[in-house]
C-alpha positions as CSV (number, residue, x, y, z in Angstrom):
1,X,94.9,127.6,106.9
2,X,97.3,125.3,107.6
3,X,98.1,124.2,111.8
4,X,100.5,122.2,113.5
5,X,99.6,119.5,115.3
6,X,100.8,116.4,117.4
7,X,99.4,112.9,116.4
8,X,99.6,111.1,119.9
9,X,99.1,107.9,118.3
10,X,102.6,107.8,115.7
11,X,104.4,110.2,118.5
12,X,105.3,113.2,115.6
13,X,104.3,116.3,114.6
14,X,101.8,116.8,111.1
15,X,100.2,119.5,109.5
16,X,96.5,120.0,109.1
17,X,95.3,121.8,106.2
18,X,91.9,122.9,106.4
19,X,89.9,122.9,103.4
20,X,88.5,126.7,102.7
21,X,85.1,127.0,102.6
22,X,84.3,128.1,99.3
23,X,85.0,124.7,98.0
24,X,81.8,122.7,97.4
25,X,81.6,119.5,99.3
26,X,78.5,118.9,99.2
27,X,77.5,116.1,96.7
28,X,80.6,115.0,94.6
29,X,82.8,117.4,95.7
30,X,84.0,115.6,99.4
31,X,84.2,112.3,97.0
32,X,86.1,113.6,94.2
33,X,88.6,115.6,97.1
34,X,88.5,112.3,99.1
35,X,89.3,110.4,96.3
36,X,92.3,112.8,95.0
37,X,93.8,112.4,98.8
38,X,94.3,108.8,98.7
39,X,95.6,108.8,95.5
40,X,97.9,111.5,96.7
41,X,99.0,109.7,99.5
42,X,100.4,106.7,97.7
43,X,103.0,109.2,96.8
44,X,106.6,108.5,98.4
45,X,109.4,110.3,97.4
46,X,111.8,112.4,99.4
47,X,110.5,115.8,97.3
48,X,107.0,115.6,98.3
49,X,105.3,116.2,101.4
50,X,103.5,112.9,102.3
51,X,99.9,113.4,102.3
52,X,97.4,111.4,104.8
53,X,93.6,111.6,104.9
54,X,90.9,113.5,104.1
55,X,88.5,114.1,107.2
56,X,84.9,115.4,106.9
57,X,83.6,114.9,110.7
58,X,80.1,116.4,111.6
59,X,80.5,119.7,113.1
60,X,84.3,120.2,111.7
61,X,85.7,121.9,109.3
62,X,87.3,119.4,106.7
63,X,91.2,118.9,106.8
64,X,93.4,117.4,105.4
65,X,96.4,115.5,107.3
66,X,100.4,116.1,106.1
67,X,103.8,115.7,106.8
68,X,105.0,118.2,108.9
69,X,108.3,119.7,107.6
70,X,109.8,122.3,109.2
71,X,111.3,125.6,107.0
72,X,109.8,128.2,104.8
73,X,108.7,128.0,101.3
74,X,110.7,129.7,98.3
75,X,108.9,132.4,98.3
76,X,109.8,134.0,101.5
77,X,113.0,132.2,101.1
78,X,113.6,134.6,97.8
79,X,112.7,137.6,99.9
80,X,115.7,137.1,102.3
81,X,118.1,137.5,99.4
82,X,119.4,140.9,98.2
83,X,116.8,142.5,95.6
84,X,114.7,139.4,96.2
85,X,116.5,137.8,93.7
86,X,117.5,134.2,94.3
87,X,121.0,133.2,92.9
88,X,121.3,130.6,90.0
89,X,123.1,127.7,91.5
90,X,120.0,128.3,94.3
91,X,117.3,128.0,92.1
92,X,119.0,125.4,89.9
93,X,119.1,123.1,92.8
94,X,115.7,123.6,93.9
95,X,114.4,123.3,90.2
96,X,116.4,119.7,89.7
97,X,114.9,118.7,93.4
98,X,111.2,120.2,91.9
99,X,111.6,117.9,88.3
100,X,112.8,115.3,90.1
101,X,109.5,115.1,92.6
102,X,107.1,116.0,89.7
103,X,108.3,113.3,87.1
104,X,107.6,110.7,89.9
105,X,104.3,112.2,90.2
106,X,103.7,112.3,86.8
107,X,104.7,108.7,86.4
108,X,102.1,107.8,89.0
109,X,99.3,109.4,87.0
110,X,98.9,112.5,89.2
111,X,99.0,116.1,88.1
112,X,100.0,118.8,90.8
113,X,98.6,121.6,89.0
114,X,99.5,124.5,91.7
115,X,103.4,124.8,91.3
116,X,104.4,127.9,92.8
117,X,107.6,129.2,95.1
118,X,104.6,129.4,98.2
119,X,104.2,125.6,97.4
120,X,107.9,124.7,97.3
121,X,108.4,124.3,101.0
122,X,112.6,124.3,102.2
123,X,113.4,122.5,104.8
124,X,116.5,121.5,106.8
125,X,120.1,121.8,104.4
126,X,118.4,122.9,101.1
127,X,115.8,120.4,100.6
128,X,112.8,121.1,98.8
129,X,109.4,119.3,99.2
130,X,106.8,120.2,96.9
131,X,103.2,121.0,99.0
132,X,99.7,120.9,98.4
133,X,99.1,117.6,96.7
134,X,96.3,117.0,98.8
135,X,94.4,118.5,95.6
136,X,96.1,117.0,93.1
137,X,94.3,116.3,89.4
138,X,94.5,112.5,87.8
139,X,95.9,112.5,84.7
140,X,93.4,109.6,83.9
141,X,91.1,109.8,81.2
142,X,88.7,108.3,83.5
143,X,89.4,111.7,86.0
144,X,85.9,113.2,87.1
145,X,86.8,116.2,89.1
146,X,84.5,118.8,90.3
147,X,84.9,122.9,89.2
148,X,86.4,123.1,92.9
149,X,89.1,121.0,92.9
150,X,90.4,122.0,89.4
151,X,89.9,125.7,89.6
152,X,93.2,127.2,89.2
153,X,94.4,129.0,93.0
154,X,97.1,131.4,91.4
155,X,96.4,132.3,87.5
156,X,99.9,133.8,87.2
157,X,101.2,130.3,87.3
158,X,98.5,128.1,85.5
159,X,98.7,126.9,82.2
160,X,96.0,128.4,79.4
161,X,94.8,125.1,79.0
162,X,94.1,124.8,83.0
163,X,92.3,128.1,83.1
164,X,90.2,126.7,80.3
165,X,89.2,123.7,82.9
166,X,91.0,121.4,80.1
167,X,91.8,117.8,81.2
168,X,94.8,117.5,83.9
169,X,97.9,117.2,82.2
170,X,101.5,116.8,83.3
171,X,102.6,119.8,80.6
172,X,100.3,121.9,83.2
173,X,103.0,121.5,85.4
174,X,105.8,122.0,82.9
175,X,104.2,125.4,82.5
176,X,104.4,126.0,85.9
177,X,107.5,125.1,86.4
178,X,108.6,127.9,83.9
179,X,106.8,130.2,85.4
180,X,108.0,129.9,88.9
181,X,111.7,129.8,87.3
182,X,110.7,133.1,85.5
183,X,109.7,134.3,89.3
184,X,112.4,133.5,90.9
185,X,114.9,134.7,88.8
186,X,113.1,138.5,87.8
């Protein structure tokens, strides 16, 4: 579930995503999520949705804090269009704007590894901010993550080597990223 919210402090509006309850936080888990946050939140660039903090408060649900950006993802974006069919030069600019966000990522070390059109959020005149990085995978060899936060969301878009549980890699996005063209343009 994701909620809109007002941060009194900064004056603006953010997101909170609350973190589902079949993830295990107990032990590890809340580290290794913890952990992925702030690595996700050193992330700046105008394609990603900035990330803030984990919080696990007694009594609380966990959530995490994001930029709030106001549109739809491509998804229901591609429903809007006759057939459901988005047109080329459409998905062409989104898929630049997608690579563009990704190979900073990738150059920070920092797998997405959930690329989908529900992810790819659209906001104002055709810009497209890539979501959900609050779960990101290190592409470090040194990357301990937990079952939780690398289990694959949405099989139809995960690499083999991700449903395996393989080591984050940045050609589990390039994968992705095929398969969400595939979607958007059949």
């Amino acid at each position: 579930d994701v909620w809109e919210a007002y941060d009194e402090d900064e004056n603006e509006k953010l997101a909170i995503k609350l973190i589902h309850s079949a993830l295990d936080l107990e032990g590890n888990g809340a580290r290794d999520l913890q952990r992925e946050v702030e690595r996700s939140h050193t992330l700046d660039h105008p394609n990603i949705i900035g990330v803030g903090y984990f919080w696990n408060l007694k009594d609380e649900p966990p959530f995490i804090t994001l930029e709030y950006v106001e549109g739809q993802d491509l998804h229901n974006t591609r429903l809007t269009y006759p057939s459901e069919l988005l047109p080329w030069y459409s998905v062409q600019h989104y898929m630049v704007q997608l690579c563009k966000a990704l190979r900073y990522a990738h150059g920070h070390e920092l797998a997405h590894r959930d690329i989908k059109p529900s992810n790819l959020l659209i906001e104002g005149r055709a810009n497209l901010k890539l979501a959900d990085f609050g779960i990101a995978a290190s592409l470090s060899k040194s990357s301990r993550m937990s079952s939780a936060i690398t289990f694959c969301d949405t099989p139809h878009y995960c690499s083999p080597q991700q449903l395996k549980g393989e080591q984050p890699q940045a050609t589990d996005d390039i994968y992705s990223i095929g398969a969400t063209l595939y979607h958007l343009l059949t």
